[in-house]
N, C-alpha and C positions, 0 to 999 in steps of 0.2 A: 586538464591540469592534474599535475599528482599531489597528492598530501599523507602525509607522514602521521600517523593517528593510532594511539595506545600501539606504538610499535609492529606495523603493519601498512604496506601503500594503500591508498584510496583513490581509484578514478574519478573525478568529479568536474560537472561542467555548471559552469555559472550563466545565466540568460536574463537578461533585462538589467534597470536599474530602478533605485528606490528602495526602500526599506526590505531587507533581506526576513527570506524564508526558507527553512531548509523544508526540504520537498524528499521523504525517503521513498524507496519504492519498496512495492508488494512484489507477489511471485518468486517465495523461497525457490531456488538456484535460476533464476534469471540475472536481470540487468535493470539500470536505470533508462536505458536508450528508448522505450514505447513512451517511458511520460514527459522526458525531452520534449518527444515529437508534438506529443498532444496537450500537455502543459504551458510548455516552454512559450508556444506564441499568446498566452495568456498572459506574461509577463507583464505587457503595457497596457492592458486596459484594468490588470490587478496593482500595478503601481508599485512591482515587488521587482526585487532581485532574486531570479528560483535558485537553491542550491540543490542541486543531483547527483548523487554520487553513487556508483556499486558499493554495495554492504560488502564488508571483507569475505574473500570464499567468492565471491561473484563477478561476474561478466567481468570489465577489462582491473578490476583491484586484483591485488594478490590473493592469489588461490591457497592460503592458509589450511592446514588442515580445520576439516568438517568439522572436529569439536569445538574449536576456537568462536564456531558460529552459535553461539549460542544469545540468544533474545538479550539476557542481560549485558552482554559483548557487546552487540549491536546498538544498544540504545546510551552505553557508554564512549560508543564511536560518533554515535550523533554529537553529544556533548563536545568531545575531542573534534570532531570537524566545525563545528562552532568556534573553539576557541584557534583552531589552529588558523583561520580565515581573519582571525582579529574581529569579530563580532559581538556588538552586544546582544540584550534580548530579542531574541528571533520571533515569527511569527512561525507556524509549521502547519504544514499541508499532510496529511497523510493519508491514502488509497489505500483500501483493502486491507495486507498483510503491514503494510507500511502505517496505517494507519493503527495496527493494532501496537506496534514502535509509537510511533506519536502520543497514546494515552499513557503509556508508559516512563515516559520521556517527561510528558507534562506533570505527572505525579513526582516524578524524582528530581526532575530541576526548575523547580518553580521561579526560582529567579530567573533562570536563563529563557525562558519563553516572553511573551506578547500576550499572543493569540494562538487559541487554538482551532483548526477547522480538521476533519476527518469524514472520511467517503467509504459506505461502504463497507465498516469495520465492524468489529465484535468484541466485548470483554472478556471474552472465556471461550474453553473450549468447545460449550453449546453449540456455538453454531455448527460444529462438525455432523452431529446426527441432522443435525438440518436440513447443510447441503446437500449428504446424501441420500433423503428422502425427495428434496427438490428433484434431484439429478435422476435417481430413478425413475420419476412420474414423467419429468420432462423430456430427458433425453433419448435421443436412437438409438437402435442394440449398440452401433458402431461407436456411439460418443459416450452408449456408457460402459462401453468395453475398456473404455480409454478411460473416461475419471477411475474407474476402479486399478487402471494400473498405476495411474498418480497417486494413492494412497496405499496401494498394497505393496508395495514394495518388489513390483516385480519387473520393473523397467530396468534393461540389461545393459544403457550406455545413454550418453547425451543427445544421440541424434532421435533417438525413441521418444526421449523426455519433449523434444522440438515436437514431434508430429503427433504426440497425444496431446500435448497443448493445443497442438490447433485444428484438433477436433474438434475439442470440447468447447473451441472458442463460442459457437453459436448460443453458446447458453447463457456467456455474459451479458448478452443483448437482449430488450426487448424487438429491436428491429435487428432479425436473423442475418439481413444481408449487409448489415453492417461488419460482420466476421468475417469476410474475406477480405476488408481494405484493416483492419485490425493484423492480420495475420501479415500483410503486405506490410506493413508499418513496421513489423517487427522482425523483417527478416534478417538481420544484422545481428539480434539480440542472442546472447551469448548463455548459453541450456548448460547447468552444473547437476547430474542428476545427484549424485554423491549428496554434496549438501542440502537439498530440498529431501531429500531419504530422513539427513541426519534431523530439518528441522519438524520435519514431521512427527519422525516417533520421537523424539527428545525433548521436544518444544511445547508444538503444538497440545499434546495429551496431556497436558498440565496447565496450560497457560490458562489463567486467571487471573487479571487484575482490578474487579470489581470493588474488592475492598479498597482497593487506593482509590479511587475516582473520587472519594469526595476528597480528596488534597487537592485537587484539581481549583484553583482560585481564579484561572487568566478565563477570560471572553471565549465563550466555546460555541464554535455550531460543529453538530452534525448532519449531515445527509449520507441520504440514500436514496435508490429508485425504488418504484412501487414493486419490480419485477425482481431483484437480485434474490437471486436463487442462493446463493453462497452462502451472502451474509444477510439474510434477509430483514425483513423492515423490524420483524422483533427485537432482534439484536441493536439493529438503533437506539431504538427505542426506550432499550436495556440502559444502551451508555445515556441518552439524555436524561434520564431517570435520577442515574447516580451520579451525575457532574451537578454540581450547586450552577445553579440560573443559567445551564445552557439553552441553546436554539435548540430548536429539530426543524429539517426542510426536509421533506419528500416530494422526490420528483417524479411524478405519476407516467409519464411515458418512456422511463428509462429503467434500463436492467441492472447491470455491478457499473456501469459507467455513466451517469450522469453526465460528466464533464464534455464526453460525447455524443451521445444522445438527444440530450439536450443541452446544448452548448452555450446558448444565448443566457436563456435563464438559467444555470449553475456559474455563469463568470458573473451577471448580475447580483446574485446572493450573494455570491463569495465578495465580490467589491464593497458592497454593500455592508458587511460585516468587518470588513478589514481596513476601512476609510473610517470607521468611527472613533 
């Protein structure tokens, strides 16, 4: 479906039914399509209605110019895709980059939330020197030839953006051979290098929303794997700190994907926190 949001289209697909959750996705100049895939059949046994939708600038939403994409845009489009669905208080999901929206989100619209669950995320820009001390210990010449073009800025068009993605896939994983049915999963998903350019230097080098987390009021879990390299367990650790009486679950045989990795016990947590 399309929806019409602070003046701008939004691609979005709705899965399951029950108590609605908007579900943003990570991977500034991607798509929502990989957490469709891997989310979406979690609908019934989480009792939710998932909402998914490309952030403006991304995969099938309008390709707005790259300034428009700015974090505070985005977490203002959440709100707007809430109201435009007719929704009350939502429950929200949010992975990785998505998730760093989601704390964001729960800070500024305290009524309009539930619950909050987040995988995988960070409150600042810390975790940046992080992942790149992970990435260099971990990764092959070849994959770290690639993270470093995903951040330096030297990636020359979209189809480049596509194949150092899915080099460096192996690193989200603690089980490596889980990255090539990752990669298969996403062959559809729609590569913006332009705006993942723009949220990098403009965004990312600044973003910090540690000081809001204690506004944070609604039911919070975090998780994470014992292995993500990106945002590693510190950084969890960071956010359960500053959110008043959240969870923490760490999932000891998964890397940036719990919800794949281990699939069984991350839909049980998550049920489990969102039945209450």
């Amino acid at each position: 479906m399309e929806l019409s949001v602070n003046g701008t289209t939004l691609h979005a697909e709705v899965v399951g039914d029950g108590a609605p959750c908007l579900v943003p996705h990570g991977g500034p100049g991607t798509d929502s399509g990989g957490l469709v895939r891997s989310l979406g059949p979690l609908a019934g046994p989480l009792g939710r209605r998932m909402v998914f939708w490309d952030h403006r600038g991304h995969g099938r939403s309008e390709w707005v110019p790259v300034e428009q994409c700015t974090q505070d845009q985005l977490v203002a489009d959440m709100e707007g895709v809430r109201l435009e669905l007719g929704l009350g208080p939502v429950d929200v999901l949010g992975i990785s980059w998505g998730g760093f929206l989601a704390l964001m989100y729960a800070a500024r619209h305290p009524g309009s939330i539930r619950r909050l669950a987040v995988v995988g995320a960070a409150a600042s820009h810390a975790f940046m020197p992080r992942a790149e001390t992970n990435a260099r210990q971990q990764a092959t010449p070849e994959q770290w030839a690639a993270y470093r073009s995903l951040w330096d800025g030297s990636l020359p068009d979209d189809a480049s953006f596509r194949q150092a993605f899915e080099t460096i896939r192996p690193l989200y994983f603690h089980d490596k051979a889980l990255a090539a049915v990752a990669n298969a999963a996403r062959a559809d998903t729609r590569y913006r290098i332009a705006v993942r350019q723009f949220v990098i230097e403009h965004e990312y080098r600044t973003y910090d929303c540690r000081a809001d987390l204690a506004a944070i009021r609604c039911p919070t879990l975090v998780m994470v794997g014992r292995h993500d390299w990106i945002c590693p367990v510190d950084q969890t650790e960071e956010i359960h700190r500053l959110i008043p009486q959240s969870e923490l679950a760490i999932f000891e045989r998964s890397g940036h994907s719990p919800q794949v990795e281990e699939r069984e016990a991350f839909t049980e947590r998550l049920r489990s926190f969102l039945a209450r």
